[in-house]
N, C-alpha and C positions, 0 to 999 in steps of 0.2 A: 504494500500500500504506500501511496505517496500522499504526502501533507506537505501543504505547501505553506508558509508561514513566512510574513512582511516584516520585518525588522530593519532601522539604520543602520547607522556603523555600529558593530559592536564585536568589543575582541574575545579571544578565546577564553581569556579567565570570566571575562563576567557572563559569556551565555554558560562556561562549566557552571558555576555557581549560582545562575538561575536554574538550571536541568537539577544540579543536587539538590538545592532548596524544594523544587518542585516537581517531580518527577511527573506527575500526572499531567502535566502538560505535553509531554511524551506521548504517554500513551496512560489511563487510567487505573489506578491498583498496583502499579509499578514500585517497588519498595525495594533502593539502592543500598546493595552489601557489599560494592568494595568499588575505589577508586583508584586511576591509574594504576590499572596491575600490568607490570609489565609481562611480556612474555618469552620467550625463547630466540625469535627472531625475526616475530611476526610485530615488533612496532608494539607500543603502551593501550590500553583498550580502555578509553575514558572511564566509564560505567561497567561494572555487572553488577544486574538486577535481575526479580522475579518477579512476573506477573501473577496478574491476580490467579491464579491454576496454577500455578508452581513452575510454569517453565523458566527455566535462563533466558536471562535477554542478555545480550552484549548493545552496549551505546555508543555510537563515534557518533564524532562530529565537527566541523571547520566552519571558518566563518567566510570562506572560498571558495571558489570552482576546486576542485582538489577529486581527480577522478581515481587516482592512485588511492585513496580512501577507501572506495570499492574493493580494492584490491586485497589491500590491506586489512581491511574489516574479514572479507571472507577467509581470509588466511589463519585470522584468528577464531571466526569459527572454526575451523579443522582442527587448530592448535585445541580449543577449549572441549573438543569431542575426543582427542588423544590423551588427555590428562583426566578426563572422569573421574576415576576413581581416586585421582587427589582432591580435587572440588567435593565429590560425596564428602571427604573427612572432614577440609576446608569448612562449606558452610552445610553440613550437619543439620543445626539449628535455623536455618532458614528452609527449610522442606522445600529443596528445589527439587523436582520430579523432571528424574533424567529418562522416562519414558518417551521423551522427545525431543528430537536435537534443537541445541540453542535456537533464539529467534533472534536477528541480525535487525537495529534499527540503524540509518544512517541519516544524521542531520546533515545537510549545507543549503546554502542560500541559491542553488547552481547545478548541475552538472552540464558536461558540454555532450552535447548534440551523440556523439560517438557514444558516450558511456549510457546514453537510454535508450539506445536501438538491440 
């Protein structure tokens, strides 16, 4: 799904910190357990969080056209599907239901023309 959302200038720390403030602005029931975790080699992954059902969500996001985002978001779903069973121990307490693989959001203001066909 794509949502399309008007914003001015604004930099990457203060849209992070309206997304962690508010998560439901995202997407609704959304309840953020961890910030920039970095990964293996796959780039830092703003967000993970679980929706209201318990699935994993992974968050990026730019305040750019930034199509290598795409790139790099999917890369880190495969990373976060290889590591399972460290995340089961990780968050435990957050009943994330690994019945289904992560769900991939991506904010920007843009992509170009190539990265939507």
């Amino acid at each position: 799904m794509t949502v399309a959302l008007h914003w001015g200038q604004i930099d990457k720390e203060k849209l992070r910190d309206i997304i962690f403030k508010n998560p439901e602005f995202v997407q609704q029931g959304l309840n953020v357990i961890d910030t920039q975790l970095g990964t293996e080699e796959e780039g830092v992954i703003e967000f993970l969080a679980v929706d209201k059902c318990g699935r994993l969500v992974l968050i990026n996001f730019d305040t750019r056209e930034n199509d290598n985002l795409i790139v790099s978001s999917l890369s880190q779903v495969q990373w976060l599907t290889k590591i399972e069973n460290v995340l089961k121990r990780l968050y435990v307490k957050e009943n994330v239901n690994f019945d289904h693989p992560p769900l991939l959001l991506i904010i920007a203001p843009f992509f170009s023309e190539k990265a939507k066909a």
